[in-house]
TISE-893611 format. One line per 10 residues: their letters; for each residue z, y, x of N, C-alpha, C. Coordinates in Angstrom, 2 decimals. Example, Ala and Ser with C-alpha at 12.3 -4.5 7.8 and 13.67 -1.06 7.14 Angstrom:
2
AS = 7.80,-5.69,13.19,7.80,-4.50,12.30,7.80,-3.30,13.20; 7.08,-2.25,12.85,7.14,-1.06,13.67,7.87,0.03,12.90
//
This chain:
186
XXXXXXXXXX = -25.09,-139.63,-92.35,-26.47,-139.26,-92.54,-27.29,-139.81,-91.38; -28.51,-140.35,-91.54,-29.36,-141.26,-90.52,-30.15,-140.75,-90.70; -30.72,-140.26,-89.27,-32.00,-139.25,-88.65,-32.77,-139.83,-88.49; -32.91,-141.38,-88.28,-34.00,-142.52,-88.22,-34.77,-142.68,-89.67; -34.99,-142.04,-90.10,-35.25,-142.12,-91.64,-37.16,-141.52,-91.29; -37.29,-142.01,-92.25,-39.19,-141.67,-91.95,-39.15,-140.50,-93.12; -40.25,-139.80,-92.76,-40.44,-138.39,-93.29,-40.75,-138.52,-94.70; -40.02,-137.15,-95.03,-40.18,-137.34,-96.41,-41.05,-136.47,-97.08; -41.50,-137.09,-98.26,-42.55,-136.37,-99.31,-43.09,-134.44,-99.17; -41.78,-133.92,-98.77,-41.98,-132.61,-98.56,-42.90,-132.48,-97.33
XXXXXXXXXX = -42.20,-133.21,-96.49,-42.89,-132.80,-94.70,-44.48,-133.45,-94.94; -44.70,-134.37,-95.98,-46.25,-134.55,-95.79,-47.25,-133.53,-96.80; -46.37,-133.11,-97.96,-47.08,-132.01,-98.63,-47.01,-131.06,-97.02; -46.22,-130.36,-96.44,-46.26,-129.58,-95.74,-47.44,-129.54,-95.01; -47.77,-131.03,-94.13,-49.29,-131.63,-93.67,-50.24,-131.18,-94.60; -50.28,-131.56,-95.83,-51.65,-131.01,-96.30,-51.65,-129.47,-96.35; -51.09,-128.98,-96.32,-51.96,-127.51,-96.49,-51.96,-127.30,-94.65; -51.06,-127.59,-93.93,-51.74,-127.27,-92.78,-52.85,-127.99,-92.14; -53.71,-129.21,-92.64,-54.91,-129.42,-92.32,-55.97,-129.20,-92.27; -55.54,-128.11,-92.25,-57.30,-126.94,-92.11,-56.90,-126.32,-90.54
XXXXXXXXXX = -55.52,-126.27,-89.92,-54.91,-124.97,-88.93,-55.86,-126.35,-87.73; -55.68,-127.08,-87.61,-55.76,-128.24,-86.39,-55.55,-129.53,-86.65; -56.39,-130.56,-85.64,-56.51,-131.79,-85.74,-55.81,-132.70,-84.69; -55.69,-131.88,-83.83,-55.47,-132.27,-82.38,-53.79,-133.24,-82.58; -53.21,-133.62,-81.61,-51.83,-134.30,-81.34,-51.17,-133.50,-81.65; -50.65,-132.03,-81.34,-50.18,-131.26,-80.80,-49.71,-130.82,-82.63; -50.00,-131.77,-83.62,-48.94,-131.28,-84.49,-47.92,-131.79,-84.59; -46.70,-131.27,-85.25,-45.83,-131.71,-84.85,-44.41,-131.80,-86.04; -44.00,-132.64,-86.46,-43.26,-132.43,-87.89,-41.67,-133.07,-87.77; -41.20,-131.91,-87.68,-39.70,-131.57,-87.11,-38.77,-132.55,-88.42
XXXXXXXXXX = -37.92,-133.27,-87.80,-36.81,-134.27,-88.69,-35.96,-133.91,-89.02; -34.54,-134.89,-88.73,-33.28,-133.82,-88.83,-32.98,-133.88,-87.45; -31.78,-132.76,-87.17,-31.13,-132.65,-85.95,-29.69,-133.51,-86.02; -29.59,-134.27,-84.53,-28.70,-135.19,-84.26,-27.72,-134.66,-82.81; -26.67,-135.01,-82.41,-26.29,-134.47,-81.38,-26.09,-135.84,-80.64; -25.94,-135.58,-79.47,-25.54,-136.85,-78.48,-25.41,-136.55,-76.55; -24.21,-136.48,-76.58,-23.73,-136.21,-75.31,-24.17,-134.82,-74.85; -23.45,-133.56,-76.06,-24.12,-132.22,-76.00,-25.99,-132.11,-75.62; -26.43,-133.00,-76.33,-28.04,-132.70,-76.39,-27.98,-132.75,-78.04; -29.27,-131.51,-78.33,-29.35,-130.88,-79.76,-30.40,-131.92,-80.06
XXXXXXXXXX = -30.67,-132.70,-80.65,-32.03,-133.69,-80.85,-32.31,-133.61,-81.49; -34.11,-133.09,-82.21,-34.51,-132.49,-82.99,-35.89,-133.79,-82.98; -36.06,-134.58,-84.12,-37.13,-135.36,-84.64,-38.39,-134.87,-84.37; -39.14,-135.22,-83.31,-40.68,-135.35,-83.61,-41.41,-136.25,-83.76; -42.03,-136.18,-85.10,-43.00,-136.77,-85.19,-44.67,-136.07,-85.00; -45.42,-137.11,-84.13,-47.23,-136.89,-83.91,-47.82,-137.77,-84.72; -49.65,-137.65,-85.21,-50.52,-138.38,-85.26,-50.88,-138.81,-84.51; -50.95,-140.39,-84.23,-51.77,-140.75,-83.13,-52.94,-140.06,-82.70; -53.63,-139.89,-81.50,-55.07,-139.72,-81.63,-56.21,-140.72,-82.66; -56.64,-140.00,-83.66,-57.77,-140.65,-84.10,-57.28,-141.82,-85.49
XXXXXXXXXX = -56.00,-141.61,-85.86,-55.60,-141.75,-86.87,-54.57,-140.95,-87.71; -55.48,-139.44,-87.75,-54.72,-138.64,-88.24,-55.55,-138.83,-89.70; -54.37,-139.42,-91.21,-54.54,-139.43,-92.66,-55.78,-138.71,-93.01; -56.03,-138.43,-94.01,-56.33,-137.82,-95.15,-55.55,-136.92,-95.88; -55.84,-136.52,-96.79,-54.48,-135.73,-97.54,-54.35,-136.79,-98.49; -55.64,-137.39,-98.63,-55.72,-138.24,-99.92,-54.42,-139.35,-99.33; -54.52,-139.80,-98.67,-54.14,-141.00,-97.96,-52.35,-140.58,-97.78; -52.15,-139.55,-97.55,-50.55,-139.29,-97.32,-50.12,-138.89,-98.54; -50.50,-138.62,-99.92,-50.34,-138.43,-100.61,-50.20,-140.19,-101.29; -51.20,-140.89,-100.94,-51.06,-142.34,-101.26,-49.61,-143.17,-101.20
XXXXXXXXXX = -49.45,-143.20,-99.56,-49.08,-143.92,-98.52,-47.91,-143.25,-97.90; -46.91,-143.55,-97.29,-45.45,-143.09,-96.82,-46.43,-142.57,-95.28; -47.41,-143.59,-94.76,-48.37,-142.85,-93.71,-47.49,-143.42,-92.01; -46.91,-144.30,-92.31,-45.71,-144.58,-91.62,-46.44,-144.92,-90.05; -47.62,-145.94,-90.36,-48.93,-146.54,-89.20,-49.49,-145.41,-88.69; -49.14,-144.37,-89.08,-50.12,-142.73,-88.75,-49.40,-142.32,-87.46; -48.13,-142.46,-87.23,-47.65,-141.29,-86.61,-46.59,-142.41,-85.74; -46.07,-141.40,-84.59,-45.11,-142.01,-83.58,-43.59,-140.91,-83.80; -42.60,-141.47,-83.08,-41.91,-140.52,-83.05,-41.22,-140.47,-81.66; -40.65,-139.50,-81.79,-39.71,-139.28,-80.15,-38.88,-138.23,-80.15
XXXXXXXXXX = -37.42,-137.90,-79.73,-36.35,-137.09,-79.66,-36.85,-136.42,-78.57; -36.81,-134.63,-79.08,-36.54,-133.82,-77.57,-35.13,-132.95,-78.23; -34.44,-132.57,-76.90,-33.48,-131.73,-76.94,-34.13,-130.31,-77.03; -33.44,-129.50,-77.75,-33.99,-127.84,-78.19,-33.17,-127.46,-76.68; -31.64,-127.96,-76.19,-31.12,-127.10,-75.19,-31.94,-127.03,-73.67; -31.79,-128.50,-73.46,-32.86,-128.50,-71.85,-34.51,-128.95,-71.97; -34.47,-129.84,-73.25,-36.28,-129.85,-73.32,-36.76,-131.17,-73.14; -35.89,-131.80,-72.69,-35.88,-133.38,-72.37,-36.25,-134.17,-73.56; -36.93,-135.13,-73.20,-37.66,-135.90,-74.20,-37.57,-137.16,-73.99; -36.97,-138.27,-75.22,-37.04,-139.71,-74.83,-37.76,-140.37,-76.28
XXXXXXXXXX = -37.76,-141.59,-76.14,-37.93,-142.55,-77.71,-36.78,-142.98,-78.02; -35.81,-142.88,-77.58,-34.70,-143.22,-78.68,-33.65,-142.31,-78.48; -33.02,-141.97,-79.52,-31.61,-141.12,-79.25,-30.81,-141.83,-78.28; -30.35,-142.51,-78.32,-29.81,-143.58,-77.66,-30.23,-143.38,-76.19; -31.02,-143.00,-75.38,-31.72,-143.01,-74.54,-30.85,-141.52,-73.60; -30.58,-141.01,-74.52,-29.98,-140.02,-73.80,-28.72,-139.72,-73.46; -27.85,-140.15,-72.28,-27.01,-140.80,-71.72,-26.15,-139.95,-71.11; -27.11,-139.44,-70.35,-26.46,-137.94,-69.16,-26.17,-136.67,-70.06; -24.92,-136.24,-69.33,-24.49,-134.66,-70.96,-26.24,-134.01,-70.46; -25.91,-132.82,-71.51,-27.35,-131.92,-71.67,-27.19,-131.10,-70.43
XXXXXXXXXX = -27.54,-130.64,-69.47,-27.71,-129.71,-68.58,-28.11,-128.23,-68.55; -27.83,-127.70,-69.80,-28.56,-126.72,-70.21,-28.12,-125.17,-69.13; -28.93,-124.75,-68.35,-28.68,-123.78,-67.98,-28.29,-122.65,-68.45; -27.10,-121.90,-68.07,-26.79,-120.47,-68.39,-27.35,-120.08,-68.63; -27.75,-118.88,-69.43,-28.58,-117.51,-69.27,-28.09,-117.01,-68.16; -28.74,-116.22,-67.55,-28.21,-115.66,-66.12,-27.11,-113.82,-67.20; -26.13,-113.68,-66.44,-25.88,-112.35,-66.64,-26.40,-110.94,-66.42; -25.88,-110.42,-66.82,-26.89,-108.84,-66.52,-26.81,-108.27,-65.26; -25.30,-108.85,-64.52,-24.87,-108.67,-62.99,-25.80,-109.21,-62.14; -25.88,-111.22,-62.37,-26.78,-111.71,-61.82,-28.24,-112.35,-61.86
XXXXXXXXXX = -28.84,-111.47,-63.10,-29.93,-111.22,-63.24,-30.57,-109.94,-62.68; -29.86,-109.01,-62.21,-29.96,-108.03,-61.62,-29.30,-107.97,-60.01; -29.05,-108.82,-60.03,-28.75,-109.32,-58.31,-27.50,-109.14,-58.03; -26.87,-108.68,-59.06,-25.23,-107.71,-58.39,-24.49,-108.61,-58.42; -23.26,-108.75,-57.51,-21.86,-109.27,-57.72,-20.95,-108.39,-57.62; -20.26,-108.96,-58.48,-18.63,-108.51,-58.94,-18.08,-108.14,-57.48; -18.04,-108.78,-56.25,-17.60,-108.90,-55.16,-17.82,-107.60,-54.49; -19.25,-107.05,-54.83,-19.37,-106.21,-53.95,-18.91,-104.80,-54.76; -18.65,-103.67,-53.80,-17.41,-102.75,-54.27,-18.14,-101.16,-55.19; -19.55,-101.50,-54.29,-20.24,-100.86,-55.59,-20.92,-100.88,-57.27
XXXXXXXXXX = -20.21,-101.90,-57.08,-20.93,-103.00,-58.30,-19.48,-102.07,-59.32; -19.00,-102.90,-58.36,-17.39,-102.89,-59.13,-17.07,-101.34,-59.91; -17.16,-100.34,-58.76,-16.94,-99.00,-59.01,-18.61,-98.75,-60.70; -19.58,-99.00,-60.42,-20.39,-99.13,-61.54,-19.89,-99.46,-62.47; -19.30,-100.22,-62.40,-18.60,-101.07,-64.03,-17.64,-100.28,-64.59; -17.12,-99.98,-63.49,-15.14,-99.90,-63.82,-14.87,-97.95,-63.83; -15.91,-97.27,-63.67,-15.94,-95.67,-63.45,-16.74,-95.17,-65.03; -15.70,-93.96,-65.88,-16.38,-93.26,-66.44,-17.76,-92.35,-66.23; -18.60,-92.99,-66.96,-20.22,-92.19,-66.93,-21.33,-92.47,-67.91; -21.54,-91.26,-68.01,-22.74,-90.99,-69.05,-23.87,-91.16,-68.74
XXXXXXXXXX = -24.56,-92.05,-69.19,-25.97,-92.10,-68.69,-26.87,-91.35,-69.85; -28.19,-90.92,-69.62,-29.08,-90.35,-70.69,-30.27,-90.13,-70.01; -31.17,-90.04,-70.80,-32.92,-90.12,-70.49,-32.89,-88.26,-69.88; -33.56,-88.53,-68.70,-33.67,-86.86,-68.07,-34.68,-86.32,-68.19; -36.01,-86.89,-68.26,-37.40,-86.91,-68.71,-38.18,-87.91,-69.22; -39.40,-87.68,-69.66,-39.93,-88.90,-70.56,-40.49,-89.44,-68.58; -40.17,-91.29,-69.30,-40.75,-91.72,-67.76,-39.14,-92.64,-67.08; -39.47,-92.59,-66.21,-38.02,-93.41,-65.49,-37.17,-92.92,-65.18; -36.93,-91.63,-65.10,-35.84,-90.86,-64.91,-34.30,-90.67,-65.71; -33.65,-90.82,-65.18,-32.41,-90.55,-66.03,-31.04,-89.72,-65.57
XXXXXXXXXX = -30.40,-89.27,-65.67,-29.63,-88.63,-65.53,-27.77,-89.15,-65.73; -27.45,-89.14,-64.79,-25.99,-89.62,-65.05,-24.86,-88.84,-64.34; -24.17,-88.56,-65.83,-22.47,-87.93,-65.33,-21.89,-88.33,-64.61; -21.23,-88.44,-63.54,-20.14,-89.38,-63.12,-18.80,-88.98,-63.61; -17.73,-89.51,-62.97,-16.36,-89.60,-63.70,-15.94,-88.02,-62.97; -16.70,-87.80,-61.97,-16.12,-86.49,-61.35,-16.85,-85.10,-61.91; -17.90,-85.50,-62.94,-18.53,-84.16,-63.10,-19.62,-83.96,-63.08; -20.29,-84.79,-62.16,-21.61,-83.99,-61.23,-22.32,-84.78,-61.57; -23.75,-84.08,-61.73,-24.63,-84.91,-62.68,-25.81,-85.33,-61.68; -26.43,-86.57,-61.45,-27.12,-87.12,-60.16,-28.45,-87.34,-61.24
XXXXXXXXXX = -28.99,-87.34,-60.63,-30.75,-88.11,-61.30,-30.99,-89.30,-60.83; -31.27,-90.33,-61.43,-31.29,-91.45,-60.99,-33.05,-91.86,-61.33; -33.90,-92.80,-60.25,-34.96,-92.62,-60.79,-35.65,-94.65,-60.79; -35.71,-95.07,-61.88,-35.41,-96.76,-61.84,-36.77,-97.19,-61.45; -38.09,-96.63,-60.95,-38.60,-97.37,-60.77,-38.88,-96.61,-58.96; -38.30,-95.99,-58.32,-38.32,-95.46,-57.17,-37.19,-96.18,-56.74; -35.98,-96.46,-57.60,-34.96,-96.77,-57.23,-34.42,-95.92,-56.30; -34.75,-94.90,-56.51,-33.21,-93.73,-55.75,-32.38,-92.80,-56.45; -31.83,-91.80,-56.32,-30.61,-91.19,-56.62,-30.64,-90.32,-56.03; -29.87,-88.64,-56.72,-29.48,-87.59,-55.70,-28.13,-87.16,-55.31
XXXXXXXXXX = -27.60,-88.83,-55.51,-25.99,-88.70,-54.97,-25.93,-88.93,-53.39; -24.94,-88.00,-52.88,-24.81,-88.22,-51.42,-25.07,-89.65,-50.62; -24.31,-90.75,-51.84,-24.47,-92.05,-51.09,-25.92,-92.32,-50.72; -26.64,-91.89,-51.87,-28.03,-92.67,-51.61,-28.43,-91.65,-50.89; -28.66,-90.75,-50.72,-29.35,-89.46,-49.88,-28.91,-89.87,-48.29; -27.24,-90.36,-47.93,-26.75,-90.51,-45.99,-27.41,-92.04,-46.39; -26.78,-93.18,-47.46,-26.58,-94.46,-46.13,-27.90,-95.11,-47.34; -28.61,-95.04,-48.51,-29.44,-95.43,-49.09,-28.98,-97.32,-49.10; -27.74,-97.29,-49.52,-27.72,-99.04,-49.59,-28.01,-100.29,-50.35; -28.35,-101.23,-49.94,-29.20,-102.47,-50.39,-28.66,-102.20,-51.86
XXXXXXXXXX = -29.18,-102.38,-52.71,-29.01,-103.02,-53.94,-28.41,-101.45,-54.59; -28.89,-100.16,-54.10,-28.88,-98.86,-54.50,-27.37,-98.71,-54.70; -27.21,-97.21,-54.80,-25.91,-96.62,-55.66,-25.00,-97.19,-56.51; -23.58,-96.76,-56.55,-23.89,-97.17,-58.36,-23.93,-96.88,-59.04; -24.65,-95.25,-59.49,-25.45,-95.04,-60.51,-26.70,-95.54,-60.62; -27.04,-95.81,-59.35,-29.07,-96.54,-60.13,-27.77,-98.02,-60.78; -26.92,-98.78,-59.94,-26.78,-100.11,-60.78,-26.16,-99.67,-61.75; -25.71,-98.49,-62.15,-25.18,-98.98,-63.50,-26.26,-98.27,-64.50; -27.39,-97.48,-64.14,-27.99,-97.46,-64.86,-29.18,-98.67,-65.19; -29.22,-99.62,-64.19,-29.74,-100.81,-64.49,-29.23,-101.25,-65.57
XXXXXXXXXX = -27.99,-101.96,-64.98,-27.41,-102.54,-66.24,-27.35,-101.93,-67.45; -27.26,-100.64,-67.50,-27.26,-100.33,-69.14,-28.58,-100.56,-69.50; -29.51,-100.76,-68.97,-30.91,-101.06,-69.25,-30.80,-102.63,-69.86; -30.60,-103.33,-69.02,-30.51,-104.98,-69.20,-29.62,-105.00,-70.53; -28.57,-104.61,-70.65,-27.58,-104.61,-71.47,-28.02,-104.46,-72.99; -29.26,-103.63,-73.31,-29.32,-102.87,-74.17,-28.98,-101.65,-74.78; -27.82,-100.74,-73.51,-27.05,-99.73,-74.21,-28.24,-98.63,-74.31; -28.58,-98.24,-73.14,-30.16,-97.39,-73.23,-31.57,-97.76,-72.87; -32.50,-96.91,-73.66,-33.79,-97.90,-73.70,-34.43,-98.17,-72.09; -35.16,-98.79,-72.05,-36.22,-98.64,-70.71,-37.20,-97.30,-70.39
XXXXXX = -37.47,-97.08,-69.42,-38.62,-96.35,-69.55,-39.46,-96.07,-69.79; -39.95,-97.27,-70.38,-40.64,-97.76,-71.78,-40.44,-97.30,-73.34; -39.38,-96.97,-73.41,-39.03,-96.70,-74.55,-38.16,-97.76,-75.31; -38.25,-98.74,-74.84,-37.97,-100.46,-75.29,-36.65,-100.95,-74.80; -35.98,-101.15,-75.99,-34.18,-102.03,-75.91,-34.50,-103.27,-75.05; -33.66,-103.54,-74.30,-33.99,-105.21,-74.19,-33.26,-106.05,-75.02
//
C-alpha cells in the first residue's frame, strides 16, 4: 500500500463542507499512516496561501496544484518532506511515572515503605484532607495541599518529599485510585 498517493474523492468532499469553518493554511487533511525507523507518519496535506479551490473546482479537478504535502510523526512531532527524510529512530519521550512525576524514587526508603505497606486511604472531609489507615492501625490525617500529616514522622523530623502517607496518598491521586480534592480522577 503507497501513502504517496494524492487525496482521494472523500478527503475533498470532506473540504467542502468544512469551507465555511476557515480559510487560513492551518487546514489540514490527514493521509494514510506509514512507519519508518519507529516514527508514526501521518500525511499532511495544506492549501497554499491564496490558492485555496473552490468547492466547484475540487469537485472538478483532483486539485493536485492546490496543496503541498509533508510527513509529521504523531510520536515526537517532527516534520520533514519526504518519508525518506527521516533517518534517526523516533525519540519519543516516556510519559514520566507517577513516582517520577511526583518526584519520588524507588531508592529512597520512604517511598518504598509507601508502596510496599498495607493502607487505606479515604476522603476525611470535603477539601484536601484525607485520612489514612496504616498497616499498624492508626489512622493519621493527611492534608495534600499543606502537605503535612499527624504521624509522628511528620510531626519530629517533617522530611523532604513528606511522609509516606502524604506520598502514598499522592500517588493514589496521580494513579487514579482516589479522586483529587477536586473531586476529579486523573
Amino acid at each position: 500500500m503507497s501513502t504517496d498517493r494524492p487525496i482521494q474523492s472523500k478527503q475533498h468532499q470532506d473540504h467542502q463542507h468544512d469551507c465555511n469553518d476557515t480559510s487560513d493554511r492551518e487546514r489540514r487533511y490527514s493521509g494514510d499512516v506509514a512507519r519508518q525507523n519507529e516514527h508514526e507518519l501521518v500525511a499532511i496535506d495544506e492549501w497554499l496561501p491564496g490558492t485555496e479551490p473552490t468547492p466547484y473546482e475540487i469537485d472538478l479537478t483532483d486539485g493536485f496544484e492546490y496543496r503541498t504535502r509533508y510527513w509529521r510523526c504523531r510520536n515526537c512531532g517532527q516534520e520533514r518532506n519526504r518519508r525518506d527524510e527521516f533517518i534517526d529512530r523516533c525519540e519519543t519521550p516516556d510519559p514520566p511515572t507517577p513516582l517520577g512525576a511526583g518526584g519520588y524514587s524507588i531508592e529512597d526508603s520512604r517511598t518504598r515503605r509507601a508502596l510496599s505497606e498495607e493502607m487505606d486511604v479515604r476522603f476525611a472531609s470535603v477539601g484536601s484532607t484525607y485520612e489514612v489507615v496504616s498497616e499498624s492501625g492508626n489512622t493519621y490525617e493527611v492534608d495534600v495541599e499543606t502537605e503535612t500529616c499527624t504521624c509522628p514522622d511528620w510531626e519530629q523530623r517533617q522530611p523532604t518529599g513528606g511522609c509516606k502517607h502524604l506520598r502514598r496518598v499522592e500517588l493514589e491521586i496521580r494513579t487514579g485510585i482516589i479522586p483529587a480534592p477536586d473531586g476529579a480522577f486523573n
